[in-house]
N, C-alpha and C positions, 0 to 999 in steps of 0.2 A: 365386126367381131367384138365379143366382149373381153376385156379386159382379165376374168378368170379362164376365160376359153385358152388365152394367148398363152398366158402363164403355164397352164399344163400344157400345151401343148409344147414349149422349150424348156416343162420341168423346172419351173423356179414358183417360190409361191406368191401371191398377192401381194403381199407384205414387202418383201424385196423389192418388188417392181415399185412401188410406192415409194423408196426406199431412194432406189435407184434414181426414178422420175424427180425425186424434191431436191436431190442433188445436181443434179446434170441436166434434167430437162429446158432450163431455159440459156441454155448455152450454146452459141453459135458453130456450126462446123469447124468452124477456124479454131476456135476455140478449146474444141473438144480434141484435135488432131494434135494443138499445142501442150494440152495437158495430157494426153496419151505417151509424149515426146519427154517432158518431164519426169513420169516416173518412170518411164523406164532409165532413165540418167539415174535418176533416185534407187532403182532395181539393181542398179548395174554397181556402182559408189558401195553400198551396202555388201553384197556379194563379195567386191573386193577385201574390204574394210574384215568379213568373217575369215577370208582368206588367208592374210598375215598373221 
């Protein structure tokens, strides 16, 4: 499948995915579940932080 096909078909455009892929793509599973884990620390820190 090509790569514009995919895009519309999850509604995001070329560009993004390009985007996406130069950031993340060469990143291990491991890797990507640990930086997943991070920001939500970072998500959650901040929330607080607008809280007070």
């Amino acid at each position: 499948m090509v790569v514009a096909d995919l895009c519309r078909k999850h509604g995001m455009s070329s560009a993004t995915f390009y985007a996406w892929k130069s950031k993340y793509g060469g990143l291990e599973l491991s890797e990507a579940k640990r930086l997943r884990g991070l920001e939500e620390v970072s998500r959650k820190r901040f929330a607080f932080r607008r809280e007070r």
